[in-house]
TIMI-63037 format. One record per residue: residue number from 0; x negated, y, z negated of N, C-alpha, C in turn; residue in three letters. Coordinates in steps of 0.05 Angstrom, whole numbers. Layout:
<recs>
REC   i   n_xx   n_yy   n_zz  ca_xx  ca_yy  ca_zz   c_xx   c_yy   c_zz  aa
REC NUM      X      Y      Z      X      Y      Z      X      Y      Z ala
...
</recs>
This chain:
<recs>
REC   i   n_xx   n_yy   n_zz  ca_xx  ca_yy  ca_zz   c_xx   c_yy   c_zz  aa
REC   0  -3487   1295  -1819  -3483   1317  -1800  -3483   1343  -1816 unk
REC   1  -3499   1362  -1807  -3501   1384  -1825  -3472   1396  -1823 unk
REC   2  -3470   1428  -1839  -3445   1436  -1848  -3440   1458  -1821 unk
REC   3  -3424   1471  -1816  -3423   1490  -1793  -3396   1521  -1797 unk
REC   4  -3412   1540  -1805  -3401   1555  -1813  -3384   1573  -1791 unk
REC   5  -3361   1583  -1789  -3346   1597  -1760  -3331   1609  -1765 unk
REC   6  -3322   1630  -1759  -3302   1640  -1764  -3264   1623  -1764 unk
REC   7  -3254   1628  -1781  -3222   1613  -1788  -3207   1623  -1766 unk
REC   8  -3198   1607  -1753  -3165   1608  -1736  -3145   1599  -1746 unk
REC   9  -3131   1604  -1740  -3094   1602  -1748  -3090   1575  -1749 unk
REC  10  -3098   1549  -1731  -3090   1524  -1741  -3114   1507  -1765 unk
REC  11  -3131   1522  -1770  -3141   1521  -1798  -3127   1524  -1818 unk
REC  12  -3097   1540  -1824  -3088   1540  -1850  -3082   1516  -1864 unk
REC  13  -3079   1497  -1852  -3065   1477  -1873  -3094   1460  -1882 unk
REC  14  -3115   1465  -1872  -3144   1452  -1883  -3148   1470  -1903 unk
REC  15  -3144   1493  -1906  -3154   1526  -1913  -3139   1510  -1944 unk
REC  16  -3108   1501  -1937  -3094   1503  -1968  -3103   1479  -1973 unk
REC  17  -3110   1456  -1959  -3120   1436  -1982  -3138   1446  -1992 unk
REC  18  -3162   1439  -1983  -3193   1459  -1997  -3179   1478  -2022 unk
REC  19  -3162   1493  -2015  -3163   1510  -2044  -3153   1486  -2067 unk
REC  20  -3125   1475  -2066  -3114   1459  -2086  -3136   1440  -2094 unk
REC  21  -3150   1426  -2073  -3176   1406  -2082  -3192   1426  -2097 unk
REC  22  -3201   1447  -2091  -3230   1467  -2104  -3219   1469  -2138 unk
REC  23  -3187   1479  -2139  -3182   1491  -2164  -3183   1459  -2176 unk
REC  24  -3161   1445  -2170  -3168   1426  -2184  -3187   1404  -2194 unk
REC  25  -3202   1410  -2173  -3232   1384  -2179  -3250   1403  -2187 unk
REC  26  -3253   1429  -2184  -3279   1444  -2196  -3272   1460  -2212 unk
REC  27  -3246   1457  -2235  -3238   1482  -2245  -3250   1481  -2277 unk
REC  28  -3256   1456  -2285  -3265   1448  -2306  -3242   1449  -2327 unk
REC  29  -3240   1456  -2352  -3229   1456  -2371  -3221   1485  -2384 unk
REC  30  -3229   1504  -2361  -3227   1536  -2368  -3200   1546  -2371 unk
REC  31  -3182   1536  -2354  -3156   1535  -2339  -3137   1522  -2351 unk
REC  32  -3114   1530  -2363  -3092   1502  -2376  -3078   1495  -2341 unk
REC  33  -3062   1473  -2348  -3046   1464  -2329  -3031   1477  -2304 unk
REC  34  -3008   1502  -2330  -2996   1519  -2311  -3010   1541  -2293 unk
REC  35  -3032   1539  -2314  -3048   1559  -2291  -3054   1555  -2264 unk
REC  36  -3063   1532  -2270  -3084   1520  -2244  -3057   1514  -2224 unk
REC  37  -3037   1508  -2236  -3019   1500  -2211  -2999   1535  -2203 unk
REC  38  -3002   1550  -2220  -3000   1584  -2208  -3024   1590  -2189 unk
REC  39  -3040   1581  -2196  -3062   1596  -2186  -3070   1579  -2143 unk
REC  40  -3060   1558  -2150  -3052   1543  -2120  -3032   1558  -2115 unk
REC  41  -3008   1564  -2119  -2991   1570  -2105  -2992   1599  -2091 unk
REC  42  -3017   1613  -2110  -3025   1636  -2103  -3029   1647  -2085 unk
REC  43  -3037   1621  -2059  -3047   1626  -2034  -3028   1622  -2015 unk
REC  44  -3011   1632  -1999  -2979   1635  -1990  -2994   1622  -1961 unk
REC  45  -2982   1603  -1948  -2998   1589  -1920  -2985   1609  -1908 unk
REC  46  -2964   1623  -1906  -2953   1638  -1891  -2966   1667  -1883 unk
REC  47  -2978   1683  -1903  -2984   1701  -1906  -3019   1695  -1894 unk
REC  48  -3032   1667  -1901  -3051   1662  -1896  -3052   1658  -1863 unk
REC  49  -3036   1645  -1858  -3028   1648  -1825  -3034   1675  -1805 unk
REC  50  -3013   1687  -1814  -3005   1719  -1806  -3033   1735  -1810 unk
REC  51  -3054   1733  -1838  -3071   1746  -1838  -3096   1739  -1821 unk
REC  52  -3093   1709  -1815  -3120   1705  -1796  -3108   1708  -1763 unk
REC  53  -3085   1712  -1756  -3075   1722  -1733  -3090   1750  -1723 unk
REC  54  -3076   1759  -1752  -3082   1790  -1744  -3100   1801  -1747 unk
REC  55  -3122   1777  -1759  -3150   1790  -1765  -3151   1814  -1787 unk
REC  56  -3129   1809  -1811  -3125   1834  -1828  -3142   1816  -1848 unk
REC  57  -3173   1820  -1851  -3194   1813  -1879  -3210   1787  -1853 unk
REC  58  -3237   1779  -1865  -3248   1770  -1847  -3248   1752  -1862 unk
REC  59  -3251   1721  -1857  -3244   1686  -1857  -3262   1669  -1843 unk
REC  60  -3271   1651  -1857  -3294   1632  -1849  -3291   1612  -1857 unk
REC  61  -3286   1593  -1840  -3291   1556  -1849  -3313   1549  -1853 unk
REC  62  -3324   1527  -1871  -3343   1514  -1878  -3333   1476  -1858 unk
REC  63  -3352   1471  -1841  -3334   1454  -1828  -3356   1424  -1820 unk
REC  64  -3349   1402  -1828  -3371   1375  -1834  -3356   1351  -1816 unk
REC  65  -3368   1354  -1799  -3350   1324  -1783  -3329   1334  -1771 unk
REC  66  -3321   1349  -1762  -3296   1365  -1750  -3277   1363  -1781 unk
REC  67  -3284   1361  -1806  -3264   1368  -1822  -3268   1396  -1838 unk
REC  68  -3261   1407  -1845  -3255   1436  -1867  -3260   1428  -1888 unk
REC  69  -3287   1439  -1908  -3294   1424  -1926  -3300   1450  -1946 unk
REC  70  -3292   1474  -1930  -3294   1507  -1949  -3291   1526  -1935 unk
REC  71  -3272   1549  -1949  -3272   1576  -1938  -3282   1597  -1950 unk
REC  72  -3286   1617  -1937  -3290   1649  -1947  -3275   1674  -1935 unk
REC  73  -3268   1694  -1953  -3246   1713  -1945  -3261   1738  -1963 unk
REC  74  -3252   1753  -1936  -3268   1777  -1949  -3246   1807  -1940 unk
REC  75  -3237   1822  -1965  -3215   1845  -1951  -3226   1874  -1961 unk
REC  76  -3239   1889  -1943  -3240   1909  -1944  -3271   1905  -1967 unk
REC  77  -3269   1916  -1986  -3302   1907  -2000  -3293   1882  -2018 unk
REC  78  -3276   1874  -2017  -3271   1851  -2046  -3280   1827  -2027 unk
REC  79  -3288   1808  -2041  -3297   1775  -2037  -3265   1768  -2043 unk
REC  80  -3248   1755  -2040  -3222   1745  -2041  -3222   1720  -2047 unk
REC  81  -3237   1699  -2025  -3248   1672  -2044  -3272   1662  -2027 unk
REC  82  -3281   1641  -2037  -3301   1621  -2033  -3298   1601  -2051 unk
REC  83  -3283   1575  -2035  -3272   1562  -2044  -3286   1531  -2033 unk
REC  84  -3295   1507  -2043  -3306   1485  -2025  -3294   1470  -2045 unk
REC  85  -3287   1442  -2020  -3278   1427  -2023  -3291   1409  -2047 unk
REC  86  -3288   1392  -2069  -3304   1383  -2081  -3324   1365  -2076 unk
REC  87  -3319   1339  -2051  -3334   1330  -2033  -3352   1344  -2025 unk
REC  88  -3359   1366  -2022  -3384   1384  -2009  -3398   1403  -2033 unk
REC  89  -3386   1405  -2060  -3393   1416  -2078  -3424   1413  -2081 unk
REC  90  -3440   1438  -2088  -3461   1436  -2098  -3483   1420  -2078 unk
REC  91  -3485   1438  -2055  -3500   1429  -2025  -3505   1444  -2011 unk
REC  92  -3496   1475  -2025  -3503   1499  -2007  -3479   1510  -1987 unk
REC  93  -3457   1498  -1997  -3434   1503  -1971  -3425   1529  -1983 unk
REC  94  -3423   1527  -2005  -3400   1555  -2022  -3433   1581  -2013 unk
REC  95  -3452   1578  -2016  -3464   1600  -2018  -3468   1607  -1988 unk
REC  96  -3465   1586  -1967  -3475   1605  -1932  -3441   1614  -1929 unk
REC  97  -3414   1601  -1941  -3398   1622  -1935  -3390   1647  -1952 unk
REC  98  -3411   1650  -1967  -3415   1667  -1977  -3435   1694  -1969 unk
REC  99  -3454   1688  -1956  -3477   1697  -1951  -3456   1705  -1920 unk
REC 100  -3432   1683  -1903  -3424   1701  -1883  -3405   1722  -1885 unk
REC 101  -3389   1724  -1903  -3372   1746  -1905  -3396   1769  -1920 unk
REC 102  -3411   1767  -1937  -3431   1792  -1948  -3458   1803  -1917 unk
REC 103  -3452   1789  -1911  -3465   1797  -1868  -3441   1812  -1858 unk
REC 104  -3423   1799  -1849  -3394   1818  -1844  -3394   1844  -1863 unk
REC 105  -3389   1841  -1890  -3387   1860  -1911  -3408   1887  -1892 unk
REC 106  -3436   1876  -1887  -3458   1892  -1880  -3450   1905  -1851 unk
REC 107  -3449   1889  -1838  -3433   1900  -1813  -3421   1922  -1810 unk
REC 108  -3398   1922  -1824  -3376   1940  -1826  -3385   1965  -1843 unk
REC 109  -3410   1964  -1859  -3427   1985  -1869  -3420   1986  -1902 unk
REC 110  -3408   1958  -1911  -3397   1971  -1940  -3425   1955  -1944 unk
REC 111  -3425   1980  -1976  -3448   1976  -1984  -3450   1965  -2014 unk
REC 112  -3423   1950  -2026  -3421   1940  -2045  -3393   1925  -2048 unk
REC 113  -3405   1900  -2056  -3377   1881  -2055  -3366   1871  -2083 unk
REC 114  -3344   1871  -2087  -3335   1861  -2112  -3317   1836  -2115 unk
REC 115  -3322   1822  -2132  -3303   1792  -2132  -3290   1789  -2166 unk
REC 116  -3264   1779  -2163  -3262   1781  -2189  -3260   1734  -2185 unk
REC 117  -3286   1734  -2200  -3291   1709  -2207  -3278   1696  -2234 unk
REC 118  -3275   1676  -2226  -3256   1649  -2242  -3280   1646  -2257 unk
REC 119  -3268   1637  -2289  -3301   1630  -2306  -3307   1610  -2297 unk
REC 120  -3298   1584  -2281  -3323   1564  -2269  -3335   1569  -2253 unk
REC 121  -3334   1594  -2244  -3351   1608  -2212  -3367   1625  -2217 unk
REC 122  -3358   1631  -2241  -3389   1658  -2249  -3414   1657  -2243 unk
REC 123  -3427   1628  -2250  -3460   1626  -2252  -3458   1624  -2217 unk
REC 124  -3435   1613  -2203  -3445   1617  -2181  -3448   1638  -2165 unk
REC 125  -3435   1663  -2169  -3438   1685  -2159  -3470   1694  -2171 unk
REC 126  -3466   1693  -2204  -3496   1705  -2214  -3516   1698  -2198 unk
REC 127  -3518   1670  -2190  -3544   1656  -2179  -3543   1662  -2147 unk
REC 128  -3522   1680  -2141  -3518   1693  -2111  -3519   1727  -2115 unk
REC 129  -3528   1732  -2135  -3537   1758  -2139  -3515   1787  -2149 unk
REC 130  -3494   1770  -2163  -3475   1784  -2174  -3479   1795  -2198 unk
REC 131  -3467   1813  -2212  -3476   1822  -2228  -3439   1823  -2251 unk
REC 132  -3439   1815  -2267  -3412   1818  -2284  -3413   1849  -2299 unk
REC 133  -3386   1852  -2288  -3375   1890  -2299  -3362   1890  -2322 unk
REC 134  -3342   1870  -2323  -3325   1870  -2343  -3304   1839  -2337 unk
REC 135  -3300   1831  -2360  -3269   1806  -2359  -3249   1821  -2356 unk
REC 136  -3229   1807  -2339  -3215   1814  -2329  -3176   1799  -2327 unk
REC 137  -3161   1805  -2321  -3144   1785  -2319  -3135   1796  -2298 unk
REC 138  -3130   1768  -2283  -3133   1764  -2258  -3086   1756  -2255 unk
REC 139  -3068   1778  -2241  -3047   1763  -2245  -3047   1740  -2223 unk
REC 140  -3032   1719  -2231  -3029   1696  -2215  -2999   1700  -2207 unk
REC 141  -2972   1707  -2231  -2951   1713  -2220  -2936   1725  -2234 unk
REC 142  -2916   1730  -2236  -2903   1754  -2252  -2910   1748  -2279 unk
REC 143  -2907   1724  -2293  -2915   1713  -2316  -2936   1704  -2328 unk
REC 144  -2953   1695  -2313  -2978   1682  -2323  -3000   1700  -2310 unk
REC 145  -3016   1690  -2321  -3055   1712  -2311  -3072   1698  -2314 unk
REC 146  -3096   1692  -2301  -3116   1680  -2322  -3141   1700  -2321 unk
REC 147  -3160   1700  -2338  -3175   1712  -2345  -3207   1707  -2323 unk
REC 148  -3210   1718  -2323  -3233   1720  -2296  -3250   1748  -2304 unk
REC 149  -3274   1754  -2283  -3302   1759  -2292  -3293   1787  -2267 unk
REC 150  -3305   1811  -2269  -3294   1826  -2249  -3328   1827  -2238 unk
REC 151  -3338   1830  -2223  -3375   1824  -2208  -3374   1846  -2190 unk
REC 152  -3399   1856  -2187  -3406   1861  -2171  -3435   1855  -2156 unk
REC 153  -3437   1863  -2129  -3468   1866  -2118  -3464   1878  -2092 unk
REC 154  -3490   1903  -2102  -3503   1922  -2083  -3514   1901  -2057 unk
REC 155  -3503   1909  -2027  -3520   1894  -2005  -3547   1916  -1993 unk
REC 156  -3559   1898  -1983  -3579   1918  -1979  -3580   1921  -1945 unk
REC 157  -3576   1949  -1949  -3565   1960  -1910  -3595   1963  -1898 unk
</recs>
């Protein structure tokens, strides 16, 4: 059954947080030590993720296969926030159409350049989606820890 891209509702969050914990941990490779990757899950507050697809504060997209949630995309103001797929659906085109829907939204709303600060196992995928790298970056995860990430950009064309 093909994949089906839609905008995120509020009882999507708890698919929204698996997908992320599965994405970091099955696609994070060896870039990441331990504590990171388990800062970098906790990063995503279900609570706050709740409240923000309520209120429609940043725009949110499921990636969705069989009635299950298999990837999202979040997009706030010009930043890419994530694009995240489940590892089951990795590498099939799911991470790049919810990609390709928040940079449509992005267009919509008239911004004319989006920025993501990419995790080094996500780089080539933004590059091969038409990103361009500005500078490395550290990315904080929490008061203590950071990890190091790619700051990107790409011009949309209006």
């Amino acid at each position: 059954m093909p994949v089906t891209i839609r905008p995120a509702r509020t009882e999507d969050t708890n698919a929204i947080c698996r997908v992320h914990r599965a994405s970091i941990f099955g696609l994070s490779g060896n870039h990441y030590n331990e504590e990171q990757l388990e800062d970098w899950v906790v990063s995503l507050d279900p609570d706050q993720l709740h409240a923000a697809i309520a209120e429609a504060d940043g725009i949110a997209y499921v990636a969705e296969e069989n009635g299950r949630i298999v990837g999202f995309s979040v997009l706030c103001d010009c930043v890419v926030r994530a694009v995240y797929v489940d590892p089951s659906a990795a590498r099939r085109g799911v991470g790049s159409s919810l990609l390709k829907a928040v940079e449509a939204a992005a267009a919509d709303l008239g911004i004319r350049t989006l920025y993501v600060y990419a995790s080094l196992n996500s780089r080539c995928f933004y590059e091969n989606n038409g990103y361009t790298a500005i500078k490395v970056a550290d990315y904080p995860l929490s008061k203590s820890r950071s990890m190091v990430c790619i700051e990107m950009k790409k011009d949309l064309q209006n």
